[in-house]
C-alpha positions in Angstrom: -28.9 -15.3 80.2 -25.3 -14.2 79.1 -24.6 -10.6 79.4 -24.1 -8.5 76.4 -20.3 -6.7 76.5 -20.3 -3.0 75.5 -17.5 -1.0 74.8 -18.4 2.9 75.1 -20.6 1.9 78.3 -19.3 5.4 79.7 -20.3 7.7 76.6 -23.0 9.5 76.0 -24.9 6.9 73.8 -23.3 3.7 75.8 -24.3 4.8 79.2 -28.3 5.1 77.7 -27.4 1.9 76.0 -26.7 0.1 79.3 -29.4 1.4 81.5 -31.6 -0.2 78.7 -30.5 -3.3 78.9 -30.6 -3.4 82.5 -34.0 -2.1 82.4 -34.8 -5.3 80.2 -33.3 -7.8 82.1 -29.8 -8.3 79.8 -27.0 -8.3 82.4 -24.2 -6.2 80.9 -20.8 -6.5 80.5 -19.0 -3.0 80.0 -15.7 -1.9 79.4 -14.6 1.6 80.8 -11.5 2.7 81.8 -11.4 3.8 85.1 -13.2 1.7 87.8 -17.0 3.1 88.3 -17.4 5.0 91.9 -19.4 2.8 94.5 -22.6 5.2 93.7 -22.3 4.4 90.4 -22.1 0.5 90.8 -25.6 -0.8 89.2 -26.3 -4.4 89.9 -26.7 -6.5 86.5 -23.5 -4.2 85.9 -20.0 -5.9 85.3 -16.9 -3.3 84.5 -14.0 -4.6 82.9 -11.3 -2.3 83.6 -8.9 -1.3 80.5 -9.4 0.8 77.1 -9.4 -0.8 73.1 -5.4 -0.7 73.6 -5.5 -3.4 76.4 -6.2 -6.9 75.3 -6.6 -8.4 78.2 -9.3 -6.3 78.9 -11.1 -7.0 76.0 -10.5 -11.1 76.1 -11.8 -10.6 79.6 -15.4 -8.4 78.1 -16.1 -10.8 75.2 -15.8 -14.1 76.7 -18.4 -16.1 76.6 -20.9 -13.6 75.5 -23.3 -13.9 73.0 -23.2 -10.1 71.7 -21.0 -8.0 72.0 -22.1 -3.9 71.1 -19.0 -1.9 69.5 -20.0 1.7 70.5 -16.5 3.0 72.0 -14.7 5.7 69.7 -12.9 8.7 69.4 -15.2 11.7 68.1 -12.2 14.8 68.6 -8.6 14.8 68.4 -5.7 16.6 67.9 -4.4 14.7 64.7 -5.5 11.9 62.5 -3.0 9.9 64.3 -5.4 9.5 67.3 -8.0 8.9 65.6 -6.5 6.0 63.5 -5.2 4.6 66.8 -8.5 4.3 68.6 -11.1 3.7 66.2 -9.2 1.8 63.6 -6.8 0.1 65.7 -8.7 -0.5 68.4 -11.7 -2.0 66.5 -9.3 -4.3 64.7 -7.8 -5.3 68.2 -11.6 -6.2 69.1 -12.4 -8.0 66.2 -8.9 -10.1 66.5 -10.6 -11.3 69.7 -14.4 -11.6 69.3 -15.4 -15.5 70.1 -17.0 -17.1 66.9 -20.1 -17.7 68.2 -20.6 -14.0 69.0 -22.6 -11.6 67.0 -21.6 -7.7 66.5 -23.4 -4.7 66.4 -20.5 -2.0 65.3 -21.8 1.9 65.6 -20.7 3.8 63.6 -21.5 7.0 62.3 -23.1 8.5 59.2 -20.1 10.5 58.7 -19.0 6.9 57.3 -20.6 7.6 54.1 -18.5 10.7 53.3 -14.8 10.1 54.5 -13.2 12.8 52.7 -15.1 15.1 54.8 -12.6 15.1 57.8 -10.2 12.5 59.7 -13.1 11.5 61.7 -15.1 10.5 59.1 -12.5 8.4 57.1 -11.4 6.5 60.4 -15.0 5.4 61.0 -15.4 4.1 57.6 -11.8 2.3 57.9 -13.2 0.9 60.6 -16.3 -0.2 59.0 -13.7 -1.8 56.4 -12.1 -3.6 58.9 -15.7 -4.9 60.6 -17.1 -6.0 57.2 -14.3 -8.2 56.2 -13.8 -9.4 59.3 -16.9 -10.6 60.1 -19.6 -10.6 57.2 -22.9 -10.9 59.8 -22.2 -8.0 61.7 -24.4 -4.9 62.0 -23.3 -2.0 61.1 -25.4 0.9 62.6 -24.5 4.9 61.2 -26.6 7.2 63.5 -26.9 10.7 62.1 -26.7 13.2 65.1 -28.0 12.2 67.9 -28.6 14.4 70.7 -30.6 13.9 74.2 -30.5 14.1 77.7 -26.5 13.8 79.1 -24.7 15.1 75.3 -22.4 17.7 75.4 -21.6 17.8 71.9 -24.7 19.3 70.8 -25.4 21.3 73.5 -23.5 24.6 71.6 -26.2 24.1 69.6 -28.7 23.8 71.8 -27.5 26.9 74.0 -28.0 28.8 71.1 -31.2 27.6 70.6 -32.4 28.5 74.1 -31.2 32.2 73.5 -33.0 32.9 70.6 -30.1 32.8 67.9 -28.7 29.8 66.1 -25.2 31.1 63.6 -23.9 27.7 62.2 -21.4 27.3 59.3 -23.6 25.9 56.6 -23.6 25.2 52.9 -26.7 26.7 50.8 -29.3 24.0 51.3 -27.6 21.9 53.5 -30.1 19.0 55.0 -29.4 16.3 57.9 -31.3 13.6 60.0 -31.3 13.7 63.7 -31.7 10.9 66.1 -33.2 11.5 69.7 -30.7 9.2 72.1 -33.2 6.9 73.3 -35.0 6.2 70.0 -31.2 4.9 68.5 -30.6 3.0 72.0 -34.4 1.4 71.0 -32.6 0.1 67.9 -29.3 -1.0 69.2 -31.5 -3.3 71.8 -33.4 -4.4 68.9 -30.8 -5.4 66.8 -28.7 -6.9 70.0 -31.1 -9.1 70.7 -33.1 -10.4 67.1 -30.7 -11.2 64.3 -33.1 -10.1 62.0 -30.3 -7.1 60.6 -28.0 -9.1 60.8 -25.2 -8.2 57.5 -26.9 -5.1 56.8 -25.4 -1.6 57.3 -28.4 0.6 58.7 -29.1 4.5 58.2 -31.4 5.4 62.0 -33.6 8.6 61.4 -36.3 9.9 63.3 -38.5 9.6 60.2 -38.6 12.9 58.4 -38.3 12.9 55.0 -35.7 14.7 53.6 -34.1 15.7 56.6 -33.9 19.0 58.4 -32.7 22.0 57.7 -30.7 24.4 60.0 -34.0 27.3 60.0 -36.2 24.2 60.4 -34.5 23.8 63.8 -34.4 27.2 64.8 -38.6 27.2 64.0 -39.2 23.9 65.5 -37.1 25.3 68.7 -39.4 28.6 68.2 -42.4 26.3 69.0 -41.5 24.4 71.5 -40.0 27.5 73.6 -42.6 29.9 72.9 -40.5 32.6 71.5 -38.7 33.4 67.8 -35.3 32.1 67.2 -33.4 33.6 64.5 -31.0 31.4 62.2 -27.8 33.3 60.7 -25.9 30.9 57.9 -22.4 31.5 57.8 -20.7 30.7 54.2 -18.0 28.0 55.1 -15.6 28.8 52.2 -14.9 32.3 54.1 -14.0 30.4 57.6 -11.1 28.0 56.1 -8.4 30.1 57.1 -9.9 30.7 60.7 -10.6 27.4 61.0 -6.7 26.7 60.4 -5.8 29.5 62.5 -7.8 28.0 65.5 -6.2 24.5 64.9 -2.6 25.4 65.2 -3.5 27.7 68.2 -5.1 24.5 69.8 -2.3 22.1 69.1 0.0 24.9 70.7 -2.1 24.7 73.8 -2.6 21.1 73.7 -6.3 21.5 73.4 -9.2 21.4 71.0 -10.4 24.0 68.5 -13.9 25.6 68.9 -13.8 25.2 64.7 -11.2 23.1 62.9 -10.9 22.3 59.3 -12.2 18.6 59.7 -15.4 19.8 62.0 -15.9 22.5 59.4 -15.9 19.7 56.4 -18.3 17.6 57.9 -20.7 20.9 58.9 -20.2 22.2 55.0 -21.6 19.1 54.0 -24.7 19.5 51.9 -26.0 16.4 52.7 -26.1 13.7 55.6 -29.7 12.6 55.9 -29.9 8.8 56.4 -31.5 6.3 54.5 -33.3 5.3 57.3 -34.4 1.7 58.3 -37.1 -0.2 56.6 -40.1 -0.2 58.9 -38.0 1.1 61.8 -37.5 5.2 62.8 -37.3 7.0 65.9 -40.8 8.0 67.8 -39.7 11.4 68.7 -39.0 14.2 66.5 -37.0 17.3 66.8 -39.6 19.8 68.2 -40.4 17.2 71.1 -36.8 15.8 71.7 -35.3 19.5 71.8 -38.0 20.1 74.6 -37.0 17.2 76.8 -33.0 17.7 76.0 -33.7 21.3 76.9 -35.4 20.8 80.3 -32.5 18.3 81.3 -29.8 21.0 80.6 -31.5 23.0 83.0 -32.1 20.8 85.6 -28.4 19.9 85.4 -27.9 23.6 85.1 -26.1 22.8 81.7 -28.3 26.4 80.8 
């Protein structure tokens, strides 16, 4: 059996991803960019040394391979420079060197579908540009949020959650879908392996209609801990300026805001529930997957 390359292998989603496959008999082929340490080393595991800027390493992950999974990307930055560079440039420098015979499943995200909302957003649908054009079969997968055992980008959210109080910038009515990590990897293995999808663009949900709602989290959370959690909306319009503020102090710093303008835009966003994927959504819904995400933070001692 040929293995199937990955790029993100090392990311939150990409590391479920490839303990998947493994778990399924696909050998893998995964490009990271730092050598793995010997405990880490996983037999059916190859690691291709290098990063989306290094071509050799990427004619060395997709040759010969029969799939090749596109999850590497750059989620926070500095400046829309970076984010261009990695997940536009990079994805074009991947698709300059993809074998003909091999098929492509490109993640992307559901921030896609609205790129004015923030740098981000615009790369990724660039990027989806770039993948369409380029190669017409190719799935094209937009998670919503997906969360899980191993994420740190949700787990703000999620430590507010466990203390009882959940304050998130928010526009009146705001709704999104959520994705628990190994329902989306379910799909990415799916859609690796049958060419079924192939040429569609596909919206993952875990199958509630219409979406959640920011208090629908803090009640589901209520349930599952046993205790109230209260939800505080915060008006974005208001937090512009501070949102600013906090960017220019990070750039002085050379770091990351808590809250800039882009992050803001994509959390004022009324709505970014998924379309979902005919006779296809996740098995595990928030109440259950905020249970099992919780318990891991704590065993890690995320908590």
């Amino acid at each position: 059996m040929r293995p199937v390359a990955l790029t993100g292998g090392t990311g939150f989603i990409g590391r479920h991803l490839a303990a998947r496959l493994r778990e399924q008999g696909i050998p893998v082929r995964l490009l990271a960019r730092r050598p793995p340490r010997e405990e880490d080393r996983v037999v059916g595991i190859a690691w291709v040394e290098g990063d989306l800027a290094d071509e050799g390493a990427l004619r060395h992950l997709v040759e010969g391979v029969d799939c090749v999974v596109h999850a590497a990307g750059l989620v926070a930055a500095t400046d829309r420079r970076r984010f261009h560079d990695v997940n536009v440039a990079g994805t074009a420098r991947l698709l300059g060197l993809l074998p003909d015979r091999a098929r492509l499943v490109h993640v992307s995200s559901l921030a896609a579908r609205a790129p004015r909302t923030s740098a981000y957003a615009a790369s990724k649908r660039e990027a989806e540009r770039l993948v369409a054009a380029a190669r017409p079969d190719a799935v094209i997968v937009r998670p919503p949020a997906v969360y899980g055992p191993g994420d740190r980008a949700t787990l703000p959210v999620f430590q507010q959650l466990a203390r009882g109080l959940l304050v998130m910038p928010a526009a009146v009515g705001a709704r999104f879908s959520l994705l628990f990590v190994e329902d989306l990897v379910d799909l990415l293995v799916a859609v690796a392996t049958d060419p079924i999808h192939d040429g569609q663009v596909l919206e993952p949900d875990d199958g509630r209609p219409g979406g959640y709602r920011w208090r629908d989290l803090a009640a589901l959370a209520a349930e599952a801990r046993g205790a109230p959690v209260r939800f505080v909306r915060l008006p974005p319009t208001p937090l512009w300026p501070i949102a600013a503020l906090l960017e220019a102090i990070g750039r002085r710093r050379g770091g990351l805001p808590l809250l800039g303008r882009d992050k803001l835009g994509e959390l004022a966003h009324p709505d970014w529930v998924a379309a979902g994927v005919p006779g296809w959504h996740g098995r595990t819904d928030f109440r259950d997957g905020f249970a099992a995400t919780i318990a891991w933070y704590r065993c890690r001692g995320w908590l």
